[in-house]
gemmi code that builds the backbone of each chain (N, CA, C; Angstrom):
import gemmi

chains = {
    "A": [
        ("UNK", (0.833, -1.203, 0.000), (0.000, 0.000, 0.000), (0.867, 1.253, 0.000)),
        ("UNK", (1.858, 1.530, 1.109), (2.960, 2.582, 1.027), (3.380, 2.533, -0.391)),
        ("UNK", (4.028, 1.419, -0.907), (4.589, 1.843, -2.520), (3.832, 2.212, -3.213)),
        ("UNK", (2.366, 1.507, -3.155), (1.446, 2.686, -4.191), (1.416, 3.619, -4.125)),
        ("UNK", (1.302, 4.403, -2.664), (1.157, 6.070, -2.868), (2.427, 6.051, -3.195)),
        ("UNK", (3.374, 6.074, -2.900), (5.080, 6.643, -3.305), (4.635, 6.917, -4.795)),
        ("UNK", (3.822, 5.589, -5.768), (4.305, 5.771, -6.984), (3.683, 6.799, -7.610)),
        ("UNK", (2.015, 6.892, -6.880), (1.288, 7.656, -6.818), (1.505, 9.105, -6.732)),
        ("UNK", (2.473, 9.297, -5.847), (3.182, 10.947, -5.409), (3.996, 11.420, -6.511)),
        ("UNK", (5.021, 9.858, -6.721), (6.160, 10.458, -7.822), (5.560, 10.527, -9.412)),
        ("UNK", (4.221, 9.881, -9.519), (3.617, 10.353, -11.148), (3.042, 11.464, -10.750)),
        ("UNK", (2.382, 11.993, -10.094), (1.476, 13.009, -9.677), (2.012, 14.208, -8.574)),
        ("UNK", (2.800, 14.482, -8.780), (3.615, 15.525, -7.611), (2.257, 16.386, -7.074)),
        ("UNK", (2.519, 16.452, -5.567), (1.096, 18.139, -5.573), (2.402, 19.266, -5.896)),
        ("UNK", (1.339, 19.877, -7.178), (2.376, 20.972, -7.007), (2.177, 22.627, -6.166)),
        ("UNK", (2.641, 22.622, -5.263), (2.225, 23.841, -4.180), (3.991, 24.605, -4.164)),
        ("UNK", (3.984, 25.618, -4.449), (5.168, 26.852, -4.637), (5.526, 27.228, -3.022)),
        ("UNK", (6.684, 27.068, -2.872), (7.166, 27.631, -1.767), (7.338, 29.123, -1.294)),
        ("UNK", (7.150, 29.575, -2.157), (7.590, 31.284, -2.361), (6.691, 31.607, -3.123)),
        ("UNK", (6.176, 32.810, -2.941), (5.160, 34.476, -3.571), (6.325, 33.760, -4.859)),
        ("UNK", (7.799, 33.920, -5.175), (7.915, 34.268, -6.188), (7.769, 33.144, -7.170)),
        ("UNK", (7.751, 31.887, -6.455), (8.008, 30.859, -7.577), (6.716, 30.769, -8.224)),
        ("UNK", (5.065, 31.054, -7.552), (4.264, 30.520, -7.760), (3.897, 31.582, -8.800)),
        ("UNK", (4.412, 32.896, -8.847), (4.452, 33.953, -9.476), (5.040, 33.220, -11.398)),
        ("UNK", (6.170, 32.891, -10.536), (6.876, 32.172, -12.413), (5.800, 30.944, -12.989)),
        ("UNK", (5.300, 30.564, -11.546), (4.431, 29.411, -12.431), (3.532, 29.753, -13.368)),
        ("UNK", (2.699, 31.194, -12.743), (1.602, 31.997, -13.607), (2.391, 32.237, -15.073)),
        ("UNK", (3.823, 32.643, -14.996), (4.461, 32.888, -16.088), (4.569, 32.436, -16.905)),
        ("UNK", (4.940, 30.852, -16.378), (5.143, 30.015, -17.195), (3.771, 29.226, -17.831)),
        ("UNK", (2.758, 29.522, -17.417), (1.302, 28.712, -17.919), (0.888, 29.907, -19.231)),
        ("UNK", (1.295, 31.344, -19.076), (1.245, 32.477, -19.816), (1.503, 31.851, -21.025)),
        ("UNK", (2.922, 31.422, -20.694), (4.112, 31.433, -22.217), (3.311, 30.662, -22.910)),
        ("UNK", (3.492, 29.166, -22.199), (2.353, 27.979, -22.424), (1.278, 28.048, -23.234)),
        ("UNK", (0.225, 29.226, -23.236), (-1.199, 29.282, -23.226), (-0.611, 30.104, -24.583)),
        ("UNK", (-0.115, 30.886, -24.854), (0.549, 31.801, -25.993), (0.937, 31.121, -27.239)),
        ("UNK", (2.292, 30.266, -26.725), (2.675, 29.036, -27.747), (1.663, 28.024, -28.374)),
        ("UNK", (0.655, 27.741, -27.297), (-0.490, 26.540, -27.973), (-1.734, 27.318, -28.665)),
        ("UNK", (-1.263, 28.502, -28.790), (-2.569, 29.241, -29.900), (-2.864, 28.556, -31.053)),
        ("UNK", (-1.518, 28.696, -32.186), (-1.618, 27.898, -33.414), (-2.052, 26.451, -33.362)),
        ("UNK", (-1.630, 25.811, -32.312), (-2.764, 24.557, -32.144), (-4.316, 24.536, -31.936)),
        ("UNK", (-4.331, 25.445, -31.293), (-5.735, 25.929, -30.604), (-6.662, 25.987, -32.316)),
        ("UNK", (-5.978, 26.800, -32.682), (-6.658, 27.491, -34.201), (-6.817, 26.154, -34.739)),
        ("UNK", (-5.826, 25.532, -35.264), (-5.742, 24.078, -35.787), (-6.545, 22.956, -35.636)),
        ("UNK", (-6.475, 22.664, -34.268), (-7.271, 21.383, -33.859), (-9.328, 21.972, -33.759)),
        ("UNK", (-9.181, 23.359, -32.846), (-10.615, 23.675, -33.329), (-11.142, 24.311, -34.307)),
        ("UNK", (-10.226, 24.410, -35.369), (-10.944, 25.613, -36.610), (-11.261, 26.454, -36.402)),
        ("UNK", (-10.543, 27.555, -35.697), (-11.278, 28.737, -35.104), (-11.282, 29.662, -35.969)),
        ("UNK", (-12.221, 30.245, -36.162), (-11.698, 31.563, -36.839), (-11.162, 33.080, -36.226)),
        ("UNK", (-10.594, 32.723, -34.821), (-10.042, 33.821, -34.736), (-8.821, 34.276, -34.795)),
        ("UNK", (-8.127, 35.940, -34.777), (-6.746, 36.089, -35.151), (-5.781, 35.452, -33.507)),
        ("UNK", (-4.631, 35.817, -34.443), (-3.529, 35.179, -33.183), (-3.833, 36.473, -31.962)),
        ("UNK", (-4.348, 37.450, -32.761), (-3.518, 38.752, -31.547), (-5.036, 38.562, -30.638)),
        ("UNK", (-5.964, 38.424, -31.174), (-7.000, 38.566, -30.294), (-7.073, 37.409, -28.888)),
        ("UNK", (-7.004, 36.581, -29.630), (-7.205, 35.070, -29.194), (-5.498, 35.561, -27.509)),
        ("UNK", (-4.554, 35.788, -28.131), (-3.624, 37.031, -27.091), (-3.979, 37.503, -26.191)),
        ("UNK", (-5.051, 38.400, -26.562), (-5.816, 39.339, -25.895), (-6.585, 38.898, -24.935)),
        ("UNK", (-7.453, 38.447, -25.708), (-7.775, 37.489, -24.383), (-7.631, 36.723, -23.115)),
        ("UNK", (-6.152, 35.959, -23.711), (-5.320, 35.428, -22.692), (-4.574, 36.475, -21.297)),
        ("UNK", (-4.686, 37.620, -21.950), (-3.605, 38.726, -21.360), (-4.782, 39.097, -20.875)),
        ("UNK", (-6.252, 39.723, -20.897), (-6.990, 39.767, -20.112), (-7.091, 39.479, -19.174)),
        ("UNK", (-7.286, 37.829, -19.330), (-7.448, 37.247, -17.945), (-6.816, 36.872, -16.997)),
        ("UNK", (-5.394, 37.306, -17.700), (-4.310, 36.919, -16.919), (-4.045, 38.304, -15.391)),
        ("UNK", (-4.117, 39.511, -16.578), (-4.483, 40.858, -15.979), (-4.973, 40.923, -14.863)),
        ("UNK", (-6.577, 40.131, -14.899), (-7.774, 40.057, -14.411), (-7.624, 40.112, -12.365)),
        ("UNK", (-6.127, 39.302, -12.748), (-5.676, 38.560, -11.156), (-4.507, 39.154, -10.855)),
        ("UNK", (-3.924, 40.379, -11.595), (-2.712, 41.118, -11.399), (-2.680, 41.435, -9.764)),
        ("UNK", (-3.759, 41.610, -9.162), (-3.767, 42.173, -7.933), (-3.262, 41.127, -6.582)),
        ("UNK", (-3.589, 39.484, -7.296), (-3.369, 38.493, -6.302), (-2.068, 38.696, -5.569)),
        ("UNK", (-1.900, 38.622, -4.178), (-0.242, 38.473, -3.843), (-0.311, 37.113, -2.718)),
        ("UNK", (-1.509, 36.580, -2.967), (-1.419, 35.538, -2.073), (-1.020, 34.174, -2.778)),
        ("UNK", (-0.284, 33.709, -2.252), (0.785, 32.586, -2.919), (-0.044, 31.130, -3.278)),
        ("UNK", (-1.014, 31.074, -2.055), (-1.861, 30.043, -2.124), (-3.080, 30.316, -3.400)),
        ("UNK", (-3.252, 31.150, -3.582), (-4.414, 31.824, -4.184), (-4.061, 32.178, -5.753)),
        ("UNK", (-2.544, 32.117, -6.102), (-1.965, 31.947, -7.396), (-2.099, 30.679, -7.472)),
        ("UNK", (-1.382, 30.099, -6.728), (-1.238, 28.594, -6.946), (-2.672, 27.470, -7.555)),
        ("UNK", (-3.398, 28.226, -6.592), (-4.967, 27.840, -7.247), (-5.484, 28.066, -8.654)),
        ("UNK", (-5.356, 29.508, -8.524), (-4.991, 29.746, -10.336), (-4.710, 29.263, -11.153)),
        ("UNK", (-3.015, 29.367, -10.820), (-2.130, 28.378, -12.143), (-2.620, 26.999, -12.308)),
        ("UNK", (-3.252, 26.511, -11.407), (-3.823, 24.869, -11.113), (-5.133, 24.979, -12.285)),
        ("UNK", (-5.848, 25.880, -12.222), (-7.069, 25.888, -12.745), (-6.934, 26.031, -14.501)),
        ("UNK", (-5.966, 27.172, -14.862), (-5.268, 27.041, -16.070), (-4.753, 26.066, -16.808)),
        ("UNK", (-3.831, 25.675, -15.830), (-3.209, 24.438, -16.868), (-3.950, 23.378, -16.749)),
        ("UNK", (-5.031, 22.810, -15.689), (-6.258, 21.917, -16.262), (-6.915, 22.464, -17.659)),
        ("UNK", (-7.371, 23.392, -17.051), (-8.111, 23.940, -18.659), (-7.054, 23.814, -20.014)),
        ("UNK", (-5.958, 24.284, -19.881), (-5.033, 24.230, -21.332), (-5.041, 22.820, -21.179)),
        ("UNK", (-4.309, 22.047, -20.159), (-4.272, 20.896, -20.521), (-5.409, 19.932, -21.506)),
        ("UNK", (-6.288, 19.904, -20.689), (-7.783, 19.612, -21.332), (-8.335, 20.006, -23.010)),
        ("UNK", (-7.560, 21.296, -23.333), (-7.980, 22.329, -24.424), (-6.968, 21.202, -25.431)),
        ("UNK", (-5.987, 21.222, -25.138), (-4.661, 20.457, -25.856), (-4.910, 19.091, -26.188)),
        ("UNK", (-5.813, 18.578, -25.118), (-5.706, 17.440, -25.108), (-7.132, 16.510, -26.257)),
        ("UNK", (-7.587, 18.070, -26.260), (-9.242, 17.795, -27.589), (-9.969, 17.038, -26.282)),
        ("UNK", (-10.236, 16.977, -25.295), (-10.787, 16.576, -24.228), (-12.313, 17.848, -24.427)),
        ("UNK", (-11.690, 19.099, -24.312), (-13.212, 19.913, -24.912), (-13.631, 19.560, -26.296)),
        ("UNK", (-15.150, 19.876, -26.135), (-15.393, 20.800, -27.945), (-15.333, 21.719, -28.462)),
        ("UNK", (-15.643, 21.628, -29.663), (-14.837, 23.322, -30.352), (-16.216, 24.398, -29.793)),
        ("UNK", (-17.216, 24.218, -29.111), (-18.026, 24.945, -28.624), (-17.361, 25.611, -27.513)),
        ("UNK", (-16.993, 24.666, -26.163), (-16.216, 24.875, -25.065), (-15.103, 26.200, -25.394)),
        ("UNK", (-14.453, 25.914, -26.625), (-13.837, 26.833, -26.914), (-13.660, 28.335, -27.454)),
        ("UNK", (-14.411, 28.375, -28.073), (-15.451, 29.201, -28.892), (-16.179, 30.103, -27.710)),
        ("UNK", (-16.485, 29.412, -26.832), (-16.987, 29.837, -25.523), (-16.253, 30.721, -24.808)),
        ("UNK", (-15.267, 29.959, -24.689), (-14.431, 30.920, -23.925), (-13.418, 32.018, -24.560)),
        ("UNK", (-13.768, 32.306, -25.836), (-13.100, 33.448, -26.526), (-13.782, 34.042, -26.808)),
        ("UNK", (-15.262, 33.799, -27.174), (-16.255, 34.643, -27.013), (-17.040, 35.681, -26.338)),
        ("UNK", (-16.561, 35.655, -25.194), (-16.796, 36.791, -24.135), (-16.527, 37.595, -24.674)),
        ("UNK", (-15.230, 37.425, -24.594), (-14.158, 38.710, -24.912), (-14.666, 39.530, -26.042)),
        ("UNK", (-15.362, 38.925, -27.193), (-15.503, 39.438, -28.717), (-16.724, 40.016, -28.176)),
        ("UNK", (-17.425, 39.458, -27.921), (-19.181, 39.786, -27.601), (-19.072, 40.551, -26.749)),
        ("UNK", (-18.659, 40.660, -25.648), (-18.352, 41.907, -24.931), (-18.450, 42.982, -25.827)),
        ("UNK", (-17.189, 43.232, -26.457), (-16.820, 44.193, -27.473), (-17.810, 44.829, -28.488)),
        ("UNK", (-18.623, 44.330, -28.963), (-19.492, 44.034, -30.031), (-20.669, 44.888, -29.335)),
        ("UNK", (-20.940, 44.473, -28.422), (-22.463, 44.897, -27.029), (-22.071, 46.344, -27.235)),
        ("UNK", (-20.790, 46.797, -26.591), (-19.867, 47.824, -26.106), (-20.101, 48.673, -27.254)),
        ("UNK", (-20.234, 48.010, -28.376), (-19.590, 49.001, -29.782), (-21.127, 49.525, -30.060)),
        ("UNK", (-22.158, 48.579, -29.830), (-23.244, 48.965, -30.729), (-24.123, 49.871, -29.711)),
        ("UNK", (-23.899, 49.986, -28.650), (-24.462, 50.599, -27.190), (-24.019, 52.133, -27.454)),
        ("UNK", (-22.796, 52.297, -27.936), (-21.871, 53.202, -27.846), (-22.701, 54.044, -29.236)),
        ("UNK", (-23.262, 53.048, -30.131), (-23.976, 53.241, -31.979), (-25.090, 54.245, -31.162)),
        ("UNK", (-25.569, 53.315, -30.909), (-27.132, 53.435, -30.176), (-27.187, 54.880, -29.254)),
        ("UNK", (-26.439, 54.795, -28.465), (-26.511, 56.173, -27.871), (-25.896, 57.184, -28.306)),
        ("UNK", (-25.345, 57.235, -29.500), (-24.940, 58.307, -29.964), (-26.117, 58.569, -31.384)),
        ("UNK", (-26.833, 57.857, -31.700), (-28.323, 57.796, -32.369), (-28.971, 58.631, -31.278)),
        ("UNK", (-29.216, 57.902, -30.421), (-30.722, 58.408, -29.474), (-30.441, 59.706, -29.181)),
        ("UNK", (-28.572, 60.381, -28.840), (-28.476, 61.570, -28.472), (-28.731, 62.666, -29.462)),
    ],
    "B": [
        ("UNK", (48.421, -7.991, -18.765), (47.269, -7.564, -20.066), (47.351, -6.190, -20.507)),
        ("UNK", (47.004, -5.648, -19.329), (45.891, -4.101, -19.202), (47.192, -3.160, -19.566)),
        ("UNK", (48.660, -3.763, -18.841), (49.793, -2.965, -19.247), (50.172, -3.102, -20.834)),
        ("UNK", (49.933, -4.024, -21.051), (50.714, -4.093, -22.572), (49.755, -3.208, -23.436)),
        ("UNK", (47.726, -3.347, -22.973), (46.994, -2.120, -23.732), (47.330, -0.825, -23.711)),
        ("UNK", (47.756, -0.736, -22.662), (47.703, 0.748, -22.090), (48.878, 1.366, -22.846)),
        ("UNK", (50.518, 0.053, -22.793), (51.092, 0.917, -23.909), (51.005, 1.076, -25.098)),
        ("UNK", (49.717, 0.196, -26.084), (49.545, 0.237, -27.193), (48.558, 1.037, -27.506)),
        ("UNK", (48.093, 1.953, -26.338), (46.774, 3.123, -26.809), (47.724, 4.553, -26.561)),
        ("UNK", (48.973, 4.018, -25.388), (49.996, 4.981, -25.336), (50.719, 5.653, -26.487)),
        ("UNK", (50.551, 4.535, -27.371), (51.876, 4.837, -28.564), (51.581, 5.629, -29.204)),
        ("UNK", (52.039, 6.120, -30.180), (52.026, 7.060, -31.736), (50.616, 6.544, -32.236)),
        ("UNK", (51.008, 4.808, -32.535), (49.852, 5.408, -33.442), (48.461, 5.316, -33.784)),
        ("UNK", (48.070, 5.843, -31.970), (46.653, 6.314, -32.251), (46.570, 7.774, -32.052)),
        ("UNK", (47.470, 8.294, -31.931), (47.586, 10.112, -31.807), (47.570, 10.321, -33.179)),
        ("UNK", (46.588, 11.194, -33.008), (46.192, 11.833, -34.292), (47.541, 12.670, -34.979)),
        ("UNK", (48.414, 12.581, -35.738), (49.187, 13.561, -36.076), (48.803, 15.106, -36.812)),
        ("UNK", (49.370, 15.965, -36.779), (48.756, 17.363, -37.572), (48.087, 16.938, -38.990)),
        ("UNK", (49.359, 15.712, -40.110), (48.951, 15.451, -41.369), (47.687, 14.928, -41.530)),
        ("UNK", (47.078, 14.383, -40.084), (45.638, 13.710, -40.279), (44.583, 14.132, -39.673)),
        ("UNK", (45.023, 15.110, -39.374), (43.959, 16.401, -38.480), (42.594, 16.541, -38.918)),
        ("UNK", (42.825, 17.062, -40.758), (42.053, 17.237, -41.665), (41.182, 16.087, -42.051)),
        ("UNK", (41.697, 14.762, -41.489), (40.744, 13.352, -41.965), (39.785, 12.952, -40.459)),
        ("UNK", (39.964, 13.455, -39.438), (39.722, 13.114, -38.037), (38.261, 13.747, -37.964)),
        ("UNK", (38.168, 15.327, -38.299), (36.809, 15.853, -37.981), (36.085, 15.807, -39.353)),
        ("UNK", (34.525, 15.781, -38.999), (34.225, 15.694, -40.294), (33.498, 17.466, -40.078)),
        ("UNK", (33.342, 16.994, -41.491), (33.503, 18.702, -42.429), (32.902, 18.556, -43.388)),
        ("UNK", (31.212, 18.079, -43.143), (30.494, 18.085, -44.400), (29.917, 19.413, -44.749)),
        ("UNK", (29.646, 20.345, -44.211), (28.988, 21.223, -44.210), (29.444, 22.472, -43.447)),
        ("UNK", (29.410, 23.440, -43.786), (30.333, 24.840, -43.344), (29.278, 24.755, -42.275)),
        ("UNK", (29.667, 25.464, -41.156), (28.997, 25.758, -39.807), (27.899, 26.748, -40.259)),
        ("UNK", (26.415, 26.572, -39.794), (25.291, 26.533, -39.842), (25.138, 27.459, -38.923)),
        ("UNK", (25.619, 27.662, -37.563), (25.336, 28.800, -37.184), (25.158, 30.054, -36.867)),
        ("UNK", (24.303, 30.718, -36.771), (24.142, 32.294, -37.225), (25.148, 33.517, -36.344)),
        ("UNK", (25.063, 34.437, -37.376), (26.408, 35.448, -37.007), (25.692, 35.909, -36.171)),
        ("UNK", (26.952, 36.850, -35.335), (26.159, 37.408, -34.430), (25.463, 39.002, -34.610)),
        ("UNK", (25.514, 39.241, -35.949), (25.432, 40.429, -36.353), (23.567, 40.408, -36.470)),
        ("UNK", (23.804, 39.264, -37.271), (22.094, 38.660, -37.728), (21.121, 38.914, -36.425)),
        ("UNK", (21.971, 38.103, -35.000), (21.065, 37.491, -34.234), (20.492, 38.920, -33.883)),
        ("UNK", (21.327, 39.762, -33.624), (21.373, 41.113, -32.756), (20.591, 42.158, -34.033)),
        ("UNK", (20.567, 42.052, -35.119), (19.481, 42.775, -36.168), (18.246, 42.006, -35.901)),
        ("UNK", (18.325, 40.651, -35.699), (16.686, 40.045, -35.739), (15.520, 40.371, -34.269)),
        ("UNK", (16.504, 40.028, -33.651), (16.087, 40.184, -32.196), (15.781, 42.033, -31.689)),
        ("UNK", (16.760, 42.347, -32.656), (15.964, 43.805, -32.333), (14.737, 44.951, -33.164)),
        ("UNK", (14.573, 43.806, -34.257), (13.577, 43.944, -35.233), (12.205, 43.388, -34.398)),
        ("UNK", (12.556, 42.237, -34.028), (11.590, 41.481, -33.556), (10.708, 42.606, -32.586)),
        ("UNK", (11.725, 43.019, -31.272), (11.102, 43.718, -30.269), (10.779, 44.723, -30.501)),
        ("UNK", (11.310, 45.672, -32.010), (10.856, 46.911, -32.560), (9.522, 46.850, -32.817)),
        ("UNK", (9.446, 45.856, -33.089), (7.704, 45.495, -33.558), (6.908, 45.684, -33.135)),
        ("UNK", (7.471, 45.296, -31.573), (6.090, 44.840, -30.684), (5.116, 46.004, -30.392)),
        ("UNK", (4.010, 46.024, -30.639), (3.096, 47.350, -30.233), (3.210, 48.477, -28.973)),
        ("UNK", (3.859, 47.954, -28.316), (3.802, 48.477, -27.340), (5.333, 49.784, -27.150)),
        ("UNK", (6.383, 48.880, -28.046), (7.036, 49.539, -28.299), (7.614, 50.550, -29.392)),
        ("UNK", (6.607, 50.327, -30.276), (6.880, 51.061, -31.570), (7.105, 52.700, -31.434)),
        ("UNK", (7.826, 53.151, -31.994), (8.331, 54.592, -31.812), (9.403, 55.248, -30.796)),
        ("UNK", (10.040, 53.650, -29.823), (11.264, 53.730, -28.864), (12.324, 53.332, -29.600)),
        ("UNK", (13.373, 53.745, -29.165), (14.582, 53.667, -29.980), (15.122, 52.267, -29.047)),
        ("UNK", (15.357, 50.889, -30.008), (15.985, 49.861, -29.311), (17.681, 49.576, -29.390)),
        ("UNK", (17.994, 49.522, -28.231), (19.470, 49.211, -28.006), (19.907, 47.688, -28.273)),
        ("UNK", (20.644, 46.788, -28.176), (20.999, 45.900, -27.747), (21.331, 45.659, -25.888)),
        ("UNK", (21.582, 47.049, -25.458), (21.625, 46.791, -23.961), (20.691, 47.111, -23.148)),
        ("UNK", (19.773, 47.546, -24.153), (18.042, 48.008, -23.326), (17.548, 46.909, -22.276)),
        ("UNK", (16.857, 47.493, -21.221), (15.755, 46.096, -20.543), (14.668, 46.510, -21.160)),
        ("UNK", (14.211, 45.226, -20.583), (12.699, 44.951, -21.416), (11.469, 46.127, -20.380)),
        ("UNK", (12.628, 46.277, -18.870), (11.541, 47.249, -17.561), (12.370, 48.968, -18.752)),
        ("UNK", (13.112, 49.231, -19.162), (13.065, 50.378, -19.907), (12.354, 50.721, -21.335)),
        ("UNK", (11.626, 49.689, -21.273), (11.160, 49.959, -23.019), (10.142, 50.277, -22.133)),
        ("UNK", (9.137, 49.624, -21.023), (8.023, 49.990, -20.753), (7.188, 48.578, -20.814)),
        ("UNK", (7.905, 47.786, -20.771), (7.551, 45.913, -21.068), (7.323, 45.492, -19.349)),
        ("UNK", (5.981, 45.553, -19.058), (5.959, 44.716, -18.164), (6.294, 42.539, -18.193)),
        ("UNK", (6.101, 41.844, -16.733), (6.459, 40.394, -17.102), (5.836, 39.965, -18.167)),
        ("UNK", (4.258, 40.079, -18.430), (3.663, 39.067, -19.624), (3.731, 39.895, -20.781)),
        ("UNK", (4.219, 40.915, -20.975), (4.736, 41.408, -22.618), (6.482, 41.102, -22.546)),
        ("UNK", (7.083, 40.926, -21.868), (8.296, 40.259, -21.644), (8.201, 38.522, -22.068)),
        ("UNK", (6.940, 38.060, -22.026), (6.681, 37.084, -21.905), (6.326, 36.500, -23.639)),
        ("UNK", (5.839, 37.761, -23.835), (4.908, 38.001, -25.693), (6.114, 37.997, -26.556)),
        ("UNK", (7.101, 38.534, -25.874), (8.397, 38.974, -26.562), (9.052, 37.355, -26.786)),
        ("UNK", (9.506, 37.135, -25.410), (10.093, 36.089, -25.788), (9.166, 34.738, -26.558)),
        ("UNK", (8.126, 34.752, -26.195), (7.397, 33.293, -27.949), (7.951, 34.242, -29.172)),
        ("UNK", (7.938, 35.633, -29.198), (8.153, 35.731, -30.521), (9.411, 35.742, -31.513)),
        ("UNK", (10.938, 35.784, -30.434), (11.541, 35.394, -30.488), (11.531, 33.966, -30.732)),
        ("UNK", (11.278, 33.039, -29.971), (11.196, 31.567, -30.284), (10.491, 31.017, -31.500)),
        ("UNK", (9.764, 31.795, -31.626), (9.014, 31.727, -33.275), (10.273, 31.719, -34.775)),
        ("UNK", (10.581, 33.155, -34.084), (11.020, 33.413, -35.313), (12.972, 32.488, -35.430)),
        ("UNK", (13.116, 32.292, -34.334), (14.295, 31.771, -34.916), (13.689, 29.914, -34.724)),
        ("UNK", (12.526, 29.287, -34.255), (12.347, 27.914, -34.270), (13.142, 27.060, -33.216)),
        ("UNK", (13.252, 27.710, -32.188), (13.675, 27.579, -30.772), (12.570, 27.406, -29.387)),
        ("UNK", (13.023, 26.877, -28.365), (12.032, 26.622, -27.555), (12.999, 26.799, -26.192)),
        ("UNK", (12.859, 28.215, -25.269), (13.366, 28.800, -24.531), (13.062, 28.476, -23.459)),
        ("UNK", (13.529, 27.209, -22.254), (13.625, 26.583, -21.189), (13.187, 27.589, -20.504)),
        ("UNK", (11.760, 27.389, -19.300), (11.609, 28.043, -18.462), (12.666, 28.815, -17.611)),
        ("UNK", (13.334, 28.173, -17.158), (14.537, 28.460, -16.019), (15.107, 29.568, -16.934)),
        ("UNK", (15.514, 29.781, -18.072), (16.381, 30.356, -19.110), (15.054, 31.788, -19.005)),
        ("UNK", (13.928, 31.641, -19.474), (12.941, 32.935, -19.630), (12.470, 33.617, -18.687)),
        ("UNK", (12.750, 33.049, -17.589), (12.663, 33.459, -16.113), (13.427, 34.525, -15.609)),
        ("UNK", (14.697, 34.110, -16.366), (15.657, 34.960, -16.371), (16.144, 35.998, -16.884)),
        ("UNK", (15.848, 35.712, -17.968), (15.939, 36.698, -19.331), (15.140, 37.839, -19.018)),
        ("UNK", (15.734, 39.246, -19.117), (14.984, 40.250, -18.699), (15.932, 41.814, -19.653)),
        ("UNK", (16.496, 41.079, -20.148), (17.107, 42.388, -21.687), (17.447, 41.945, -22.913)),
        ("UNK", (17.827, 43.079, -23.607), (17.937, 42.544, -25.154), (19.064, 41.558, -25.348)),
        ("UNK", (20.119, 41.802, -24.440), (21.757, 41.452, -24.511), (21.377, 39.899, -23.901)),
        ("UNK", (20.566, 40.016, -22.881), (20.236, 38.320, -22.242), (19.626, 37.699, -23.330)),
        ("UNK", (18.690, 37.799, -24.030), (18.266, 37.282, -25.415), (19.353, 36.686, -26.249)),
        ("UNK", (19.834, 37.918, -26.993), (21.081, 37.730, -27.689), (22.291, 36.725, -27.364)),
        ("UNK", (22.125, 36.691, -25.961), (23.433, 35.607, -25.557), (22.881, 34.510, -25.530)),
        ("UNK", (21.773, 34.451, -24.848), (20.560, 33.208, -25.400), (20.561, 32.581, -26.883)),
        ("UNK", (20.360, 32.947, -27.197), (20.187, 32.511, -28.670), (21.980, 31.917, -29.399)),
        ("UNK", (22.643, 33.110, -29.089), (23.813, 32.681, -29.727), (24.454, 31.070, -29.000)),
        ("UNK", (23.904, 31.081, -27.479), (24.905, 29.589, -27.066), (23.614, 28.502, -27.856)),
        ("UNK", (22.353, 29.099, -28.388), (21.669, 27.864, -28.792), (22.217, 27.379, -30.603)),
        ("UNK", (22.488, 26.286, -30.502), (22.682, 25.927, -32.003), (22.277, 25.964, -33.243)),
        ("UNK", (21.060, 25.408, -32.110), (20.020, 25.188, -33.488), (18.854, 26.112, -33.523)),
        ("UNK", (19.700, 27.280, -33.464), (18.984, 28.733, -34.192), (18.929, 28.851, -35.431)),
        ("UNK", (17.849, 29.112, -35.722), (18.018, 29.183, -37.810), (16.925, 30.524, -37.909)),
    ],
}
model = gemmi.Model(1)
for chain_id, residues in chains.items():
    chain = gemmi.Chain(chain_id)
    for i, (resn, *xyz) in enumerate(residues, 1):
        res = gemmi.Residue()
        res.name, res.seqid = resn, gemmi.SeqId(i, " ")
        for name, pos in zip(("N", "CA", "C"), xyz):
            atom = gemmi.Atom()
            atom.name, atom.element = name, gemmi.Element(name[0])
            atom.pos, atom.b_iso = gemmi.Position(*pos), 0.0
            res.add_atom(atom)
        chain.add_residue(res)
    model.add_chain(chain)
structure = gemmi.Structure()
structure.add_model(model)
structure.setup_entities()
């Protein structure tokens, strides 16, 4: 039973950051990560969106948590990310799932733009 | 045994002499890797690019905190570097990397920069 978990621990490390700063590089490093697997992203789901947006997005949400300085509370983060990329990479979603989640961002924009139409009509 | 090998790996003639210098390495192909003139024009084309910096004058000894590059456009920078030369920049290595000159030395100890 002990050697199972051992083997258990050594395929599956928990990964928890000792330091504000390491857990900081981890966010960094899921960044780079999430950046580099765009052109796959496009590829495997047919997306039609550009590289810079699909960027944008990423840098949004990354933004979103600029304020975190709690180490535990990144760590949760970066955990939640690289499930999701992992998952994204892995064609484990559908191209809806995906689509989904870049879609905010556009539709947001879009709401924003025609609100902006609209009240400058009505004024 | 081991003495009589030892003086027959000792001897002449497995030392390469100067006349066979030229038969010892091979030399199919002139060295492949890039000048350093290139790396240091590409890499500073590259970061000229970037939106954020367009209209700053780039050094080779600039940081990426003097252009006005926070970590995740430091971060934009370096995939696009790795793009363009077809390289893949070890965490530990991008972690670190925080100017044009750290890039540049980056790239030049990597080989298989093209």
């Amino acid at each position: 039973m002990a050697s199972n978990i051992t083997a258990i621990k050594t395929m599956r490390p928990a990964v928890v950051s000792f330091t504000y700063e390491l857990a900081r590089k981890r966010c960094l490093k899921l960044y780079r990560n999430c950046i580099r697997s765009i052109p796959y992203l496009i590829q495997h789901y047919n997306l039609s969106y550009n590289f810079s947006e699909m960027k944008l997005k990423f840098r949004e949400d990354f933004l979103q948590f600029s304020q975190v300085k709690q180490k535990n509370e990144l760590d949760r983060l970066a955990f939640i990310g690289e499930t999701e990329l992992y998952d994204a990479m892995s064609l484990l979603k559908t191209r809806s799932h995906v689509v989904n989640y870049f879609e905010t961002h556009t539709h947001k924009k879009q709401l924003s733009d025609s609100e902006q139409l609209l009240k400058k009509f009505f004024e | 045994m081991l003495r009589s090998l030892s003086k027959v790996l000792n001897s002449n003639m497995f030392r390469p002499t100067t006349s066979m210098n030229g038969y010892l390495y091979r030399n199919y192909g002139s060295d492949a890797r890039l000048g350093d003139k290139e790396i240091t024009d590409r890499v500073i084309e590259i970061v000229s690019n970037y939106d954020k910096v367009l209209g700053k004058t780039v050094s080779p000894s600039t940081t990426f905190k003097e252009l006005g590059l926070d970590s995740l456009d430091a971060a934009d920078v370096l995939v696009a570097v790795e793009e363009d030369f077809g390289i893949e920049i070890p965490d530990e290595e991008a972690d670190r990397i925080s100017s044009l000159k750290e890039t540049i030395d980056f790239i030049k100890k990597t080989p298989t920069a093209k």
